[in-house]
C-alpha positions as CSV (number, residue, x, y, z in Angstrom):
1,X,-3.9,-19.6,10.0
2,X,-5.8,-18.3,13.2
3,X,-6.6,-14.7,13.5
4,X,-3.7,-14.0,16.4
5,X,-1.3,-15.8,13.7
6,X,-2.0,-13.3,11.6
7,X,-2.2,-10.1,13.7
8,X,1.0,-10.9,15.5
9,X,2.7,-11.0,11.7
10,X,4.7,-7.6,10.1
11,X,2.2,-7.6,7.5
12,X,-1.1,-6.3,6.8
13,X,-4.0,-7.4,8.1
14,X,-6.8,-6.3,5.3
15,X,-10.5,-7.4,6.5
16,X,-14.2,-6.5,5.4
17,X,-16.8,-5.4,8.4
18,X,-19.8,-6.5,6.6
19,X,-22.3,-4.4,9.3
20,X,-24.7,-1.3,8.4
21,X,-25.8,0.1,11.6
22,X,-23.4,2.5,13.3
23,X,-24.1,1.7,16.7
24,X,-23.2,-2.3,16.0
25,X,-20.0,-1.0,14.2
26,X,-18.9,1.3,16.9
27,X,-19.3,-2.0,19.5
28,X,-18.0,-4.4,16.9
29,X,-14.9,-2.2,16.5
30,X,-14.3,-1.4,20.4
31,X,-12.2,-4.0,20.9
32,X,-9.7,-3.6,18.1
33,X,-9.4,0.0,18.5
34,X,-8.7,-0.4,22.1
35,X,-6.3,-3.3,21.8
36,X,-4.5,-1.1,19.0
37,X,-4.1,2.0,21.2
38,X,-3.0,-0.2,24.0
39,X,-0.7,-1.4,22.0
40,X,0.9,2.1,21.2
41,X,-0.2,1.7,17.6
42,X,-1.8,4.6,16.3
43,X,-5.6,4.8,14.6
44,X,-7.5,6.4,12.1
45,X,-11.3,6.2,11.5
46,X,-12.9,7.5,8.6
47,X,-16.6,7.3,8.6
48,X,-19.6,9.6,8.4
49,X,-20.9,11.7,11.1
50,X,-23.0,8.8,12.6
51,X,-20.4,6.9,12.5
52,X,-17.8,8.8,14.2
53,X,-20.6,9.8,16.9
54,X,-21.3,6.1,17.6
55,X,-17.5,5.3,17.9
56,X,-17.0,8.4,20.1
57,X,-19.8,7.0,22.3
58,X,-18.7,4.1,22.9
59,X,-15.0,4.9,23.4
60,X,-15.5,7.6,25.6
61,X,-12.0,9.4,26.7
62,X,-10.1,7.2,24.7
63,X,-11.3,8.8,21.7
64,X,-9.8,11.5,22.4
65,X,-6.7,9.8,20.5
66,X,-7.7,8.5,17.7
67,X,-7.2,10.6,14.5
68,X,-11.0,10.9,13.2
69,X,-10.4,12.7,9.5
70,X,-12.5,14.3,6.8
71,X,-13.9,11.2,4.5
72,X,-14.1,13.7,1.5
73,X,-10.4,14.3,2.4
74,X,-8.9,11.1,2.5
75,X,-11.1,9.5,-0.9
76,X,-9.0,12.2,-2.5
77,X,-6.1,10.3,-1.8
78,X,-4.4,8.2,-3.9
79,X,-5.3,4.1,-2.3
80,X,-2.1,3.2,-1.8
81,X,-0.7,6.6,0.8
82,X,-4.2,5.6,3.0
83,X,-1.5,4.4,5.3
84,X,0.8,7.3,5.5
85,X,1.9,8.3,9.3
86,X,0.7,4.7,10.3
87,X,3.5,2.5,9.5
88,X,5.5,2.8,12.4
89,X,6.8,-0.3,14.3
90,X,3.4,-0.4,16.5
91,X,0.5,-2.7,14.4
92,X,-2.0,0.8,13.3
93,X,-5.6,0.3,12.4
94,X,-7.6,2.4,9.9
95,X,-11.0,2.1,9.6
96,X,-13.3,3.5,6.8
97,X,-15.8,3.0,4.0
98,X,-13.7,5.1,1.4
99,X,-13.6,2.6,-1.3
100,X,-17.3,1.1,-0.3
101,X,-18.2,4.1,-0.9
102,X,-16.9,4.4,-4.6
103,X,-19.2,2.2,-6.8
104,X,-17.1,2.4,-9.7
105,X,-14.5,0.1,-11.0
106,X,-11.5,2.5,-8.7
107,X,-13.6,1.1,-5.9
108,X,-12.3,-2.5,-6.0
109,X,-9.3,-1.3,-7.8
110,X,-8.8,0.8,-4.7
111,X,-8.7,-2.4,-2.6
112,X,-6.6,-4.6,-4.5
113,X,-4.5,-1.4,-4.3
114,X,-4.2,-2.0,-0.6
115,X,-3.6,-5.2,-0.5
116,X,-0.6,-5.2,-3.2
117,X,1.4,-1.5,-1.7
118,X,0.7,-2.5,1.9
119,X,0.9,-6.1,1.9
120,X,4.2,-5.3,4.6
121,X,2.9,-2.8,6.8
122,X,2.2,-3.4,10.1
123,X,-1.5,-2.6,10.3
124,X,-4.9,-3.7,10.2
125,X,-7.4,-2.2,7.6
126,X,-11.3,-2.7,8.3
127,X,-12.9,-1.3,5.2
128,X,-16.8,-1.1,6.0
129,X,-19.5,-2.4,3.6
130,X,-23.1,-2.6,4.1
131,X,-24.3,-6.0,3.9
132,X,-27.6,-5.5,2.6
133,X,-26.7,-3.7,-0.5
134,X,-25.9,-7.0,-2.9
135,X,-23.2,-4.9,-5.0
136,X,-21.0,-4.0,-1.7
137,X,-21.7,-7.4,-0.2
138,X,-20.1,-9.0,-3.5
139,X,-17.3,-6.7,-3.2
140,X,-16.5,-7.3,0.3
141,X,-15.9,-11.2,-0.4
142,X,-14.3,-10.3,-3.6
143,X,-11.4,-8.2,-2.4
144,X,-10.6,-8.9,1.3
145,X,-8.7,-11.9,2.5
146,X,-10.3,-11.5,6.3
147,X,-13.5,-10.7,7.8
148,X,-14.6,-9.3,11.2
149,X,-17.9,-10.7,12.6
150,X,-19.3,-9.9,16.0
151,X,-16.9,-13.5,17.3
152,X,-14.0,-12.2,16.0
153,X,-11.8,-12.6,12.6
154,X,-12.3,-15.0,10.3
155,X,-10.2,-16.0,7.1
156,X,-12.8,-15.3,3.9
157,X,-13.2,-17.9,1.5
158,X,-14.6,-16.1,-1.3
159,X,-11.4,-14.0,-1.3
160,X,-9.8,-13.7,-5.1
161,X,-6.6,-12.5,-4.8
162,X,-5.2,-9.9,-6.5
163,X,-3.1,-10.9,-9.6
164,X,0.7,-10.5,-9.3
165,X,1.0,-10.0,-13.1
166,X,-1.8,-7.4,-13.1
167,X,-0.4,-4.6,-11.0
168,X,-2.6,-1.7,-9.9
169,X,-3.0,0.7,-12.9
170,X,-0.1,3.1,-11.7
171,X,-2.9,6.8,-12.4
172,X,-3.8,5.5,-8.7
173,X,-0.6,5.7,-7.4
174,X,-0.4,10.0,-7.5
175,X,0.5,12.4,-10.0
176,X,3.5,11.6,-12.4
177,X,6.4,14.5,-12.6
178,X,9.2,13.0,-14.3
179,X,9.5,10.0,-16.6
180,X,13.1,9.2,-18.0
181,X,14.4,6.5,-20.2
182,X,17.1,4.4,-19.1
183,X,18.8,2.3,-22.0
184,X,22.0,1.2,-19.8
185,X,24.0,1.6,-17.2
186,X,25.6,5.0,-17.9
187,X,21.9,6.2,-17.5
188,X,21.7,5.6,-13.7
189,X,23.7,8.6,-12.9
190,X,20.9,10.8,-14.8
191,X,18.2,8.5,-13.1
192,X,19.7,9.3,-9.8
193,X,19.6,13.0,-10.1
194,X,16.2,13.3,-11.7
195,X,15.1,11.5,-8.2
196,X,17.2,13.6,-6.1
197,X,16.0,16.9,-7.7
198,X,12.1,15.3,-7.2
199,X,12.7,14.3,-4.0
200,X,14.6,17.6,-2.5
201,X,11.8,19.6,-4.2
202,X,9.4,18.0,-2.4
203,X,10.7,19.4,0.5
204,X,12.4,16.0,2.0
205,X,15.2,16.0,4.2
206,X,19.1,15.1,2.6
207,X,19.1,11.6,4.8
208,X,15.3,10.6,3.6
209,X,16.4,11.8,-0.1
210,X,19.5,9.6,-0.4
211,X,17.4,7.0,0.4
212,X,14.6,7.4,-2.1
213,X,17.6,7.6,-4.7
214,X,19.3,4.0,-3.5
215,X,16.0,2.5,-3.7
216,X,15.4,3.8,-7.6
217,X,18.6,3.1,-8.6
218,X,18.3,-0.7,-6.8
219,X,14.6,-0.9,-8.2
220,X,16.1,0.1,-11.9
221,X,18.6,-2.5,-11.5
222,X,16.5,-5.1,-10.4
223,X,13.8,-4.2,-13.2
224,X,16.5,-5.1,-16.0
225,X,17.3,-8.3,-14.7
226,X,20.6,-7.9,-12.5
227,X,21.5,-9.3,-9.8
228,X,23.8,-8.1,-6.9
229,X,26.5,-8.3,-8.8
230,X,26.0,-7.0,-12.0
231,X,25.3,-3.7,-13.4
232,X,22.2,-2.9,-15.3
233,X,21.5,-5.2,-18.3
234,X,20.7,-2.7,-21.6
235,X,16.8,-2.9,-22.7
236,X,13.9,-0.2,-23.0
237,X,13.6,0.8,-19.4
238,X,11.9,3.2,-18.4
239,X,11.7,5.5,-14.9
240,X,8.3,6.9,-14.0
241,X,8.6,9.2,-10.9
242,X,4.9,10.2,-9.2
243,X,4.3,12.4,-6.0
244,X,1.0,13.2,-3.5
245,X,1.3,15.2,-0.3
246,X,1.6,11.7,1.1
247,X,3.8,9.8,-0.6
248,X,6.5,9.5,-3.4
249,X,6.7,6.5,-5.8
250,X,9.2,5.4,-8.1
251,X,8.3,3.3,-10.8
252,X,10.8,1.2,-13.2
253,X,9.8,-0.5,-16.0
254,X,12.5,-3.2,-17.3
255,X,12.4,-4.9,-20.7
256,X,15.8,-6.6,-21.2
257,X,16.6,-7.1,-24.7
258,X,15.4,-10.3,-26.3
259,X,17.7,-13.3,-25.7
260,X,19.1,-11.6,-22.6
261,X,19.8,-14.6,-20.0
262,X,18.7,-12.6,-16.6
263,X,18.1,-14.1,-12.6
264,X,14.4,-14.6,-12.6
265,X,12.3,-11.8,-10.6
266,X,10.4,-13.9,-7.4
267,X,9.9,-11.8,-4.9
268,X,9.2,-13.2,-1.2
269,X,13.0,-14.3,-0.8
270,X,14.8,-13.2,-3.8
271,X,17.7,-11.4,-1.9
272,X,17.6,-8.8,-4.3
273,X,14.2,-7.5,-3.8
274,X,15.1,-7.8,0.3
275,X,18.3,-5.1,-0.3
276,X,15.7,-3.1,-2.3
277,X,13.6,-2.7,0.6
278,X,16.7,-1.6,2.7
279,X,16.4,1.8,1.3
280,X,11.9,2.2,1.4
281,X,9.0,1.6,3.0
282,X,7.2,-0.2,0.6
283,X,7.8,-2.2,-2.8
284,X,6.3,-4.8,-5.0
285,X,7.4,-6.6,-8.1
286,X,6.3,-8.0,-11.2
287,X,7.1,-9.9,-13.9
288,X,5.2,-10.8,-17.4
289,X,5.9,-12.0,-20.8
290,X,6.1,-7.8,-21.8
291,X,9.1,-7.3,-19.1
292,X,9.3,-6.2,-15.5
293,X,8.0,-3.6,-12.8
294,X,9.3,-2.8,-9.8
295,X,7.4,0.0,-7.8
296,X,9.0,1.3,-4.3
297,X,6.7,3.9,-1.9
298,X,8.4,6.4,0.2
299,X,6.5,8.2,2.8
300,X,6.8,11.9,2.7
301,X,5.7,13.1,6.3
């Protein structure tokens, strides 16, 4: 797959700029930035004050809209709302060394993070990594499927990808405010005010709150096993609901009973994982031998 392949798609374009002097980066970056805001798309940079000096250079008066925040600011953020006020129907870019700059293990968790949550969203992320520091070099081939070099993208061969049975440890994902067990069907009426009550506290409107309830109660359903048709299949499942100033996600884990014959859970074109993403802006899926988790982001802007 070229580059234009793969920047003309709906989904996310996640790519390393392996490049440690901010005057290269700002002229490496030109480009894209410019294309993006061309394009009507919008884009956010977060680097350090060099950085953001060098990219203001070179930009000039089209800096003047781009959305340059507070690094400190958005590493408080959970990995997977990085995004948030981005995902409109323009390709966005954001830029940054946020998770470079976390040597810890939530570092490359932070990217995989990415690359999981946002793997529909129309943007590009450049995540920044110095290449003569060996550790951030590793982790920039480890965790990002593209790279940008001074010629342009490139597809990385060193990429591992994320596992689909290993989903990003959900304390990333914000702060949990109500968790509720749902054994069967007659549960999904208390599973669909326990959202709504979330959802309406956190100050969203009555047409974005309905929607963050169809897309628990579909991701519940599609955690035990249903399909379209059916109504949810009794097991141990349980709703997690967790909220940031960016985002709220709903979590369902589904453990249908032992010798319970269910559709099997493939996302990509499994038709009921397309209705579930009717009613969000983001979900993933996955299955194991311990059950099933369906996770669905809503943007709260």
């Amino acid at each position: 797959m070229t580059a234009d392949v793969a920047e003309d798609g709906a989904g996310l374009l996640h790519a390393a700029v392996l490049c440690g002097d901010p005057d290269e980066l700002a002229h490496r970056l030109d480009p894209r930035i410019r294309g993006t805001l061309d394009t009507g798309g919008a884009v956010r940079i977060v680097l350090g004050r060099r950085g953001v000096r060098a990219v203001r250079d070179v930009l000039g008066d089209a800096g003047d809209r781009v959305d340059f925040p507070v690094p400190a600011e958005v590493a408080a953020t959970p990995p997977a709302h990085r995004l948030a006020g981005l995902d409109g129907e323009d390709r966005s870019l954001l830029v940054g060394r946020v998770c470079a700059d976390d040597p810890g293990p939530d570092g490359e968790v932070g990217e995989e993070a990415i690359t999981l949550l946002l793997a529909d969203a129309p943007a590009t992320v450049l995540c920044v990594y110095d290449p003569d520091d060996p550790d951030e070099h590793a982790r920039a081939l480890r965790t990002h499927p593209w790279l940008l070099t001074d010629d342009g993208l490139h597809r990385n061969p060193d990429f591992r990808p994320p596992s689909s049975t290993s989903p990003v440890p959900v304390g990333l994902l914000g702060s949990s405010v109500a968790t509720l067990p749902v054994p069967d069907g007659a549960a999904l009426s208390t599973l669909r005010e326990r959202v709504a009550a979330v959802a309406r506290e956190a100050g969203l409107d009555p047409e974005r709150t309905e929607a963050i309830v169809l897309a628990a109660h579909e991701a519940m359903l599609l955690a035990s096993g249903a399909d379209l048709r059916s109504d949810l299949l009794p097991g141990e499942h349980v709703l997690d609901v967790r909220i940031t100033p960016a985002a709220l996600v709903t979590e369902c884990r589904g453990t249908p009973p032992s010798g319970t014959s269910s559709v099997p859970l493939v996302p990509g074109d499994d038709p009921r994982f397309a209705h579930l993403r009717r009613f969000c802006d983001h979900a993933t899926a996955h299955a194991d031998r311990d059950g099933r988790l369906v996770r669905v982001l809503t943007g709260t802007p």
